[in-house]
Backbone as JSON, one array per atom type, in Angstrom:
{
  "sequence": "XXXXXXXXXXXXXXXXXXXXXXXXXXXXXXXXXXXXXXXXXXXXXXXXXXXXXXXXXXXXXXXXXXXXXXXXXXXXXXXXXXXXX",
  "N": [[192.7, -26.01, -190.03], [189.66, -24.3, -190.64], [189.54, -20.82, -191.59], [188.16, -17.99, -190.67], [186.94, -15.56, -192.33], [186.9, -13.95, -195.38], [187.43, -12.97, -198.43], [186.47, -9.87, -200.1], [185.59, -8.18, -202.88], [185.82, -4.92, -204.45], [184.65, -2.21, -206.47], [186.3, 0.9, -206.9], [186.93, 4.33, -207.67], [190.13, 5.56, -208.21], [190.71, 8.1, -206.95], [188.86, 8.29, -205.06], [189.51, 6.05, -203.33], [191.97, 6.7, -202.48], [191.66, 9.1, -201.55], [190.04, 8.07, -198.97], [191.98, 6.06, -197.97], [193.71, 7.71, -196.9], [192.39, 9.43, -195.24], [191.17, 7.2, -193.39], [193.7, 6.51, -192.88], [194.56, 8.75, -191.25], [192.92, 8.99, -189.09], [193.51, 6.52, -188.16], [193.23, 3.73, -188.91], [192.8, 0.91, -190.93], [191.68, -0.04, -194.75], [190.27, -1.88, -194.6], [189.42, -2.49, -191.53], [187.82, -0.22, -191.97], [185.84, -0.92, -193.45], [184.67, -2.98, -192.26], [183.88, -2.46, -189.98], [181.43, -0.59, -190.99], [180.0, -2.27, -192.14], [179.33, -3.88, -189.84], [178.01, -2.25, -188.25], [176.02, -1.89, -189.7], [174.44, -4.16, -189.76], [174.1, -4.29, -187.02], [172.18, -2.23, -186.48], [170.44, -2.36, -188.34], [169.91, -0.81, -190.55], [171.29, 1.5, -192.75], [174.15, 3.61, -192.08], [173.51, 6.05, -193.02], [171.44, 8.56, -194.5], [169.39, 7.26, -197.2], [167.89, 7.75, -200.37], [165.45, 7.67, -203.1], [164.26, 9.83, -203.87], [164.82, 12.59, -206.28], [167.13, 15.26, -205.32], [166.06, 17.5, -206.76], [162.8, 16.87, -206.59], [162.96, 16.41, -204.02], [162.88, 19.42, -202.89], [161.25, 20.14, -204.48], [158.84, 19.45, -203.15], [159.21, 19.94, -200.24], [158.93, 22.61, -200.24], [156.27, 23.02, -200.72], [154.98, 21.47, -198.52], [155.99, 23.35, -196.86], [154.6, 25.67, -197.69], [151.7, 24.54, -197.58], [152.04, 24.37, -194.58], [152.25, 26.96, -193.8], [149.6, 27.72, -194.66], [148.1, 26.54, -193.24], [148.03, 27.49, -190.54], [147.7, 30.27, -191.26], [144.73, 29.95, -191.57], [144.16, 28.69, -188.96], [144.27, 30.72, -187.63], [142.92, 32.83, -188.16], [140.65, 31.39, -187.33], [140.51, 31.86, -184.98], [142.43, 30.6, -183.35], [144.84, 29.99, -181.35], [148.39, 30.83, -181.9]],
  "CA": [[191.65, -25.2, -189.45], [189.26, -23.38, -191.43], [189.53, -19.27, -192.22], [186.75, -17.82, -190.35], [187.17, -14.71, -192.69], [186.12, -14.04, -196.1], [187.81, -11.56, -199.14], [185.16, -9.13, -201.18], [186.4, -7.3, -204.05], [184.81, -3.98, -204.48], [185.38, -1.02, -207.45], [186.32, 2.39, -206.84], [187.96, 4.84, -208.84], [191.27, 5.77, -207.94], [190.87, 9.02, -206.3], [188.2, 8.45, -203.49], [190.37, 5.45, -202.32], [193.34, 7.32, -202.34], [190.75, 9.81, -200.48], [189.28, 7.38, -197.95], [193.0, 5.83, -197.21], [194.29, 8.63, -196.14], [191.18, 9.5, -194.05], [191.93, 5.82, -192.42], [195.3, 6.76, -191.77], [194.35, 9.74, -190.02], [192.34, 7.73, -187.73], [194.52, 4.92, -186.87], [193.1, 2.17, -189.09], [192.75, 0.95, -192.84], [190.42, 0.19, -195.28], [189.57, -3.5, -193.94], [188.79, -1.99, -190.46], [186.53, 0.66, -191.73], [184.83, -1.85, -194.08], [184.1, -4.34, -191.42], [182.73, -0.89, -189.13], [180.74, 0.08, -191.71], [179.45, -3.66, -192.07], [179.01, -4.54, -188.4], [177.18, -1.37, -187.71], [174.73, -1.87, -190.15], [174.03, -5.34, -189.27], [173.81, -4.29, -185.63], [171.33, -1.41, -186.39], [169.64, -2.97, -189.51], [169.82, 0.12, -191.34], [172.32, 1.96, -193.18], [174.76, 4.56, -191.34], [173.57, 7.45, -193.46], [169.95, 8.31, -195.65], [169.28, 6.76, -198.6], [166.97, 7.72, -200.97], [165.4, 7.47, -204.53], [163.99, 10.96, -204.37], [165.86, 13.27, -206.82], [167.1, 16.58, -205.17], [164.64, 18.58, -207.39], [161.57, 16.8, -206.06], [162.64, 16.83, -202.77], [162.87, 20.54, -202.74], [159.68, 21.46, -204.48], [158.36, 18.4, -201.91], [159.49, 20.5, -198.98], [158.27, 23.91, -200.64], [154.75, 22.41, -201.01], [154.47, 21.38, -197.72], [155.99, 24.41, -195.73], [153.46, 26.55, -197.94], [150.37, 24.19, -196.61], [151.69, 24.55, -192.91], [151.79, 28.6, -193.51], [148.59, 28.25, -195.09], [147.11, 26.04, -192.39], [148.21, 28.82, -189.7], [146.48, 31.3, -191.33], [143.34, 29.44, -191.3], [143.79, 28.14, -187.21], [144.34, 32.08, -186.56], [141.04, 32.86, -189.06], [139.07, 30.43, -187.29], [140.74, 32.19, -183.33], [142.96, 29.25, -182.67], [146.18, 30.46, -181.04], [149.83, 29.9, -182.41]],
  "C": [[191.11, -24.24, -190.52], [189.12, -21.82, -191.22], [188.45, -19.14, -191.9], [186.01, -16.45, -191.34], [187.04, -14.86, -194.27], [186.63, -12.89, -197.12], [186.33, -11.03, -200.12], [186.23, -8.09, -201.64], [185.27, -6.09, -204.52], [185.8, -3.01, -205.99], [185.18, 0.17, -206.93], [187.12, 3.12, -207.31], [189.15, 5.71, -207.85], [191.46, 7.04, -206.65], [190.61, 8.88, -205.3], [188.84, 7.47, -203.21], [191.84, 6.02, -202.2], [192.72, 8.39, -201.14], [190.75, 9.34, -198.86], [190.28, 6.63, -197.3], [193.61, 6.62, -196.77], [193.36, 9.13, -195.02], [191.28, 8.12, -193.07], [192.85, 6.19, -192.14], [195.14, 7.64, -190.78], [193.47, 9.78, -188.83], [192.65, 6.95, -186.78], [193.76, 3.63, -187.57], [192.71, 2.36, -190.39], [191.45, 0.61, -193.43], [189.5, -0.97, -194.72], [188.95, -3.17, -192.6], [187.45, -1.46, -190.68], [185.24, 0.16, -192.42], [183.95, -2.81, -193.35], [183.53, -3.41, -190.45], [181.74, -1.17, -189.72], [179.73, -1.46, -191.46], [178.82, -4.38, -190.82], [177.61, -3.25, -187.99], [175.92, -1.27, -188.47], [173.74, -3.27, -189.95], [173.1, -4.9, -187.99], [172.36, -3.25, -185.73], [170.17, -1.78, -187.33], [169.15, -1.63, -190.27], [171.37, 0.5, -191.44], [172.74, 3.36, -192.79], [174.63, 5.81, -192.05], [171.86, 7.46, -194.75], [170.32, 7.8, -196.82], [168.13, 6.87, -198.81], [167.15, 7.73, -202.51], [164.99, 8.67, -204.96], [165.2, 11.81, -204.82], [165.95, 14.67, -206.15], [165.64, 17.68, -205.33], [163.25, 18.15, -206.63], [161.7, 17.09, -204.83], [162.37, 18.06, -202.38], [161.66, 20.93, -202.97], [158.4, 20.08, -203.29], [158.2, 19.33, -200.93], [159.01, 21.81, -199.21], [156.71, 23.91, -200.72], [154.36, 22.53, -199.57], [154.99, 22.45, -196.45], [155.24, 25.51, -196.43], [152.18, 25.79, -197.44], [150.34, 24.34, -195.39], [151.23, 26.02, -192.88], [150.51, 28.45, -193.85], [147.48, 28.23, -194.02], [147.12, 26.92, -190.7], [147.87, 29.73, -190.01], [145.4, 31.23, -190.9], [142.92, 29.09, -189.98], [143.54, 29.63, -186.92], [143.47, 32.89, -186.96], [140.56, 32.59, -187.84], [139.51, 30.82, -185.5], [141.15, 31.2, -182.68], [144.35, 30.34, -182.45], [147.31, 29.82, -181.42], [150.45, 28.94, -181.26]]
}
C-alpha cells in the first residue's frame, strides 16, 4: 500500500526551533502537527495566516504619515467649505 504522506526538509537555525518546539510542547503537539496547521489553513483560506509584505518599515511609516496628514488636511477644508465632522 502506498504512503499517502510526504517528508519536506526545511532550514532553520538552531535557536527558533529549539524556540518553536518548546512552544509545541506547551500546546500539546510537535513540529509536524503545527506544520501541517499552518499548511492546511492556508490552503483552506488561500492566503497566508499572517501579512506579508514587500514594503520596508521606513516607507510604510512615512506612507502612513502622508496619508494621515492629507485626511487632517482634507478636514480642514470640509469644515472651510461648512461641512460637518
Amino acid at each position: 500500500m502506498e504512503s499517502t504522506s510526504t517528508n519536506i526538509t526545511i532550514r532553520i537555525d538552531k535557536e527558533t526551533k529549539r524556540d518553536f518546539e518548546t512552544f509545541c510542547d506547551n500546546v500539546g503537539i510537535n513540529l509536524t502537527t503545527a506544520f501541517n496547521m499552518f499548511v492546511k489553513a492556508t490552503l483552506r483560506t488561500r492566503t497566508l495566516p499572517f501579512p506579508v509584505s514587500d514594503i520596508d518599515s521606513r516607507k510604510q511609516a512615512s506612507s502612513n504619515s502622508e496619508l494621515q496628514e492629507a485626511f487632517a488636511g482634507l478636514q480642514k477644508e470640509s469644515v472651510g467649505n461648512g461641512c460637518k465632522q
